[in-house]
C-alpha positions in Angstrom: -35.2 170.4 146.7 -36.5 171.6 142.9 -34.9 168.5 141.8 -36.1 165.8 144.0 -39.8 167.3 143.6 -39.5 167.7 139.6 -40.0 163.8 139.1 -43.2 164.5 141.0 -43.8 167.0 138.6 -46.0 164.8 136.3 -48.3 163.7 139.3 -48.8 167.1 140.8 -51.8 167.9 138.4 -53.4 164.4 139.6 -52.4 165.4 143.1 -53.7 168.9 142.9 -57.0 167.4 141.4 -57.3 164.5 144.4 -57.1 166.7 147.0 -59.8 169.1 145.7 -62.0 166.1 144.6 -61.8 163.8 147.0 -59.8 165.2 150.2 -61.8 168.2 151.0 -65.2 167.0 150.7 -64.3 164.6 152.6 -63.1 167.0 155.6 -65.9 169.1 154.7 -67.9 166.1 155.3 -66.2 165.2 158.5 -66.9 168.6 159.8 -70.3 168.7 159.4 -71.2 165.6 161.2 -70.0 167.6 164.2 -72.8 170.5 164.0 -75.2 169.9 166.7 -78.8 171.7 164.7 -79.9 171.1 161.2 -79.2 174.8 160.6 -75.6 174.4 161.1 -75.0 177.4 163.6 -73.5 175.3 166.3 -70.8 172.7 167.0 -71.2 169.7 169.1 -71.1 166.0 169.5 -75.1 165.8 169.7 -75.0 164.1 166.4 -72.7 161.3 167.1 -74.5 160.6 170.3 -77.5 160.0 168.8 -76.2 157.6 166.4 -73.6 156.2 168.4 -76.6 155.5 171.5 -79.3 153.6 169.2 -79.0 150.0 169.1 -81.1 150.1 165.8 -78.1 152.2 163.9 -75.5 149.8 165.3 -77.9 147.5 163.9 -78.1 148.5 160.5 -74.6 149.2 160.3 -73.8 145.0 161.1 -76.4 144.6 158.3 -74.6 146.6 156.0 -71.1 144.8 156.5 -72.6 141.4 156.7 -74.2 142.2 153.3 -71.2 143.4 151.4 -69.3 140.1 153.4 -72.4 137.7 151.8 -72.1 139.1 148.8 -68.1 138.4 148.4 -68.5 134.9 149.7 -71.1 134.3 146.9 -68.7 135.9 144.2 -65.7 133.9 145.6 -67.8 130.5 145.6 -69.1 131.2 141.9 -65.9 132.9 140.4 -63.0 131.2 141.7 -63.9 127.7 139.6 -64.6 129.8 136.9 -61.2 131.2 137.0 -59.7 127.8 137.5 -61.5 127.0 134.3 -60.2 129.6 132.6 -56.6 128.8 133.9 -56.7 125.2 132.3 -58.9 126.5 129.3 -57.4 127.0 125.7 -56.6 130.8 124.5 -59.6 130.8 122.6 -61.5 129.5 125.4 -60.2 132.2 127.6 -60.7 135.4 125.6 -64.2 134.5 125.3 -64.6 133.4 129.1 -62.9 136.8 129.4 -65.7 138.8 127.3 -68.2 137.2 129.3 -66.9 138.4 132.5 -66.8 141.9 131.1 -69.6 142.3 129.3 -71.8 143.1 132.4 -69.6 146.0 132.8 -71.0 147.5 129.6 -74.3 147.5 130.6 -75.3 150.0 133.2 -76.0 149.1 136.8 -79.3 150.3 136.7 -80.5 148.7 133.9 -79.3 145.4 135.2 -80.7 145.7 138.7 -83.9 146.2 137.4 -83.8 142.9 135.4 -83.5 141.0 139.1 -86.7 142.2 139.5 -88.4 140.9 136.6 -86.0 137.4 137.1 -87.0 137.7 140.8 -90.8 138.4 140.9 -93.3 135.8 141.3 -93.9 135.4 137.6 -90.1 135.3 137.2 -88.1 132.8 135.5 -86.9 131.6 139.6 -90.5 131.3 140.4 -90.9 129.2 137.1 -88.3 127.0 137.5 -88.8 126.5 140.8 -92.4 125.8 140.5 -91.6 123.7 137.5 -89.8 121.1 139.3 -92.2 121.0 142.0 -89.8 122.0 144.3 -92.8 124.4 145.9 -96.2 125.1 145.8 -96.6 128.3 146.1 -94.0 131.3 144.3 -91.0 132.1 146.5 -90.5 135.3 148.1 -87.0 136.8 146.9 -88.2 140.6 146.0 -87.4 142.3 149.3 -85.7 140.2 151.0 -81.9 139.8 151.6 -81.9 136.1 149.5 -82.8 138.0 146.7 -80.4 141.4 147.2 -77.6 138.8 147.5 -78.2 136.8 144.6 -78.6 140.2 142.6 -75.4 141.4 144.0 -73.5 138.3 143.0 -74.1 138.6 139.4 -73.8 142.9 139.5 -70.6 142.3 141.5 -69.4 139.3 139.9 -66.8 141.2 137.1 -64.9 143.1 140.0 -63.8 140.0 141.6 -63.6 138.0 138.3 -61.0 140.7 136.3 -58.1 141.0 138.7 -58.7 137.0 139.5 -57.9 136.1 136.0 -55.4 138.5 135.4 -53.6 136.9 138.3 -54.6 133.4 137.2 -53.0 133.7 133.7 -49.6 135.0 135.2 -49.2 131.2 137.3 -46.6 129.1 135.3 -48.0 125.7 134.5 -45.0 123.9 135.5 -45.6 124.6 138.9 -48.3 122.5 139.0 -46.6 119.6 137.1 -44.0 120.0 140.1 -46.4 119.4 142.3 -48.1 116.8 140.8 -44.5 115.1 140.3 -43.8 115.6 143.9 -46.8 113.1 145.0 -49.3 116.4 145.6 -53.1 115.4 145.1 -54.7 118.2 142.6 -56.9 119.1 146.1 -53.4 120.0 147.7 -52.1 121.4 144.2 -55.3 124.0 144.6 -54.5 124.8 148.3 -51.2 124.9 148.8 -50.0 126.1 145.4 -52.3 127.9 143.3 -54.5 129.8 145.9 -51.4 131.2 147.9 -50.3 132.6 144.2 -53.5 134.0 143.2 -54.0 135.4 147.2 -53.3 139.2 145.9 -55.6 139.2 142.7 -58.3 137.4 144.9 -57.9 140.3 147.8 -58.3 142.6 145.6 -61.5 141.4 143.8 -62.5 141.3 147.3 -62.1 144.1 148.2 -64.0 145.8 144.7 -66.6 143.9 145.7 -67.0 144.7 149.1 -66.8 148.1 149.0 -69.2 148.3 145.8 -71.8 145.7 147.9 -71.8 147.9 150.9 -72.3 150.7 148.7 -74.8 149.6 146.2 -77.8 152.2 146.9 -79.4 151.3 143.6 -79.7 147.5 144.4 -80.4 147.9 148.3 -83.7 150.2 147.3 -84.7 148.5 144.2 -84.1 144.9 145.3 -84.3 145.6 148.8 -87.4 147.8 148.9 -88.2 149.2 152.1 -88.0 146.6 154.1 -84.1 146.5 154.6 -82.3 149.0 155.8 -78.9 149.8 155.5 -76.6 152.6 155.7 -76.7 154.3 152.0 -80.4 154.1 152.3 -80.3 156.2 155.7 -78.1 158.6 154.3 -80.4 159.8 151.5 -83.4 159.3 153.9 -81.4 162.0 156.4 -80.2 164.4 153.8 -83.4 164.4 151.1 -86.4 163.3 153.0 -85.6 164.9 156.6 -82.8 167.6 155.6 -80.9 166.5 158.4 -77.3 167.1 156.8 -75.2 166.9 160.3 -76.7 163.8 160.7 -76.6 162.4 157.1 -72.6 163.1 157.1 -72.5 161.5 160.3 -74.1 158.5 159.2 -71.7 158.8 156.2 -68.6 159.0 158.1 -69.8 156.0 159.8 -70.1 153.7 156.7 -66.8 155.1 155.1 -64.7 154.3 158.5 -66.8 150.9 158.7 -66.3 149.7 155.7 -62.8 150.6 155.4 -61.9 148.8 158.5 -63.2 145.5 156.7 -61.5 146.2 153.6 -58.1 146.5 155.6 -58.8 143.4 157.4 -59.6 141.8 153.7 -55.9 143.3 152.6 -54.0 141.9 155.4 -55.5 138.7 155.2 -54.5 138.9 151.5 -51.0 139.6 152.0 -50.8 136.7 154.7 -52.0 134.3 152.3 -49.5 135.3 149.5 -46.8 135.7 151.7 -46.8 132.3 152.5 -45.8 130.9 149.3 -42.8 133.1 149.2 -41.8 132.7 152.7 
């Protein structure tokens, strides 16, 4: 027994520390949704009732998946060309497509979200183009609403789905695509039927970042958002700050963690369907 467990020996530390980190509070977590008063004296299921009963919490819990769903589409319609660029781009070309997809990541989140709102507001630079080209009369309305969370999103969001993407993209050996090309392929079925079945797991997975990070993005939802949307972050710190309602707070929690991580295992299988094909 001591010497199957000593190659775990290194990872026990990492172990020891993810269990204590991450594990218990989340049992601790999973316990308290279950107390019935906000004094925590008694258990019950008077909690989950009350959430599960509302149509307006199963309603902000679709708004909260669709979001974090809108806001992958958008980084998946903007980043996969930019990664099929960066495929057919020369080395020098690359590393500096590269540092422009990580550079957001040095900035901080805050910082950035709070830019939207300057690039967003009526005297923006939207608003100015937009007005510019006479493409309205009056300024748009994108603060507040879920046009302009989205749009933030994208860009905040954009580096989780663009770094596993390329690192994917670089590994794809350019003579399968002269194969294909020599077998009669059009470069549309090239991209289909070759390239996007190869670059299925980096794009799951940059998928998935930016899913779970959309869903999850409290900053952006109250800054962007305002208080005019409401989704499930933004009702947990109203439960556990403003009301002191902790049972119902974790409950709510529980609730986005379970939800969300039913998407994102929808999002991995339908990665490794996609990649499996091209080595079935």
């Amino acid at each position: 027994m001591g010497g199957r467990l000593g190659g775990f020996g290194p990872a026990l530390p990492l172990g020891l520390a993810y269990a204590a980190f991450f594990v218990a509070p989340l049992l601790m977590l999973f316990v308290v949704s279950f107390y019935t008063d906000e004094k925590m004296t008694e258990f019950g299921l008077d909690q989950w009732r009350r959430f599960l009963l509302d149509a307006f919490h199963w309603k902000v819990v679709g708004d909260t998946l669709m979001l974090g769903l809108k806001a992958v589409a958008a980084t998946v319609v903007l980043g996969l060309p930019l990664a099929l660029v960066y495929r057919a781009a020369p080395p020098f070309w690359q590393r500096a497509l590269l540092f422009v997809a990580v550079m957001p990541l040095l900035t901080s989140v805050v910082v950035r979200t709070f830019a939207w709102i300057v690039i967003l507001g009526r005297e923006g630079v939207v608003n100015k183009i937009v007005l510019g080209l006479g493409l309205a009369a009056d300024p748009l309305r994108l603060l507040q609403t879920e046009l302009g969370l989205v749009i933030s999103l994208t860009q905040i969001e954009m580096p989780l789905l663009l770094l596993p993407l390329l690192a994917v993209m670089s590994r794809i050996d350019p003579n399968l695509m002269d194969a294909s090309a020599s077998l009669g392929a059009s470069p549309w079925r090239t991209l289909f039927r070759v390239i996007l079945p190869l670059v299925a797991p980096g794009l799951a997975a940059g998928c998935l970042l930016v899913f779970a990070s959309a869903t999850t993005a409290f900053i952006s939802q109250s800054v962007i958002g305002g208080g005019r949307l409401v989704y499930l972050p933004a009702m947990i710190w109203q439960q556990a700050m403003v009301v002191s309602n902790w049972p119902f707070a974790a409950t709510v929690a529980v609730t986005l963690l379970l939800s969300v991580s039913a998407v994102i295992a929808v999002i991995a299988y339908a990665g490794r369907v996609a990649g499996g094909r091209i080595h079935g």
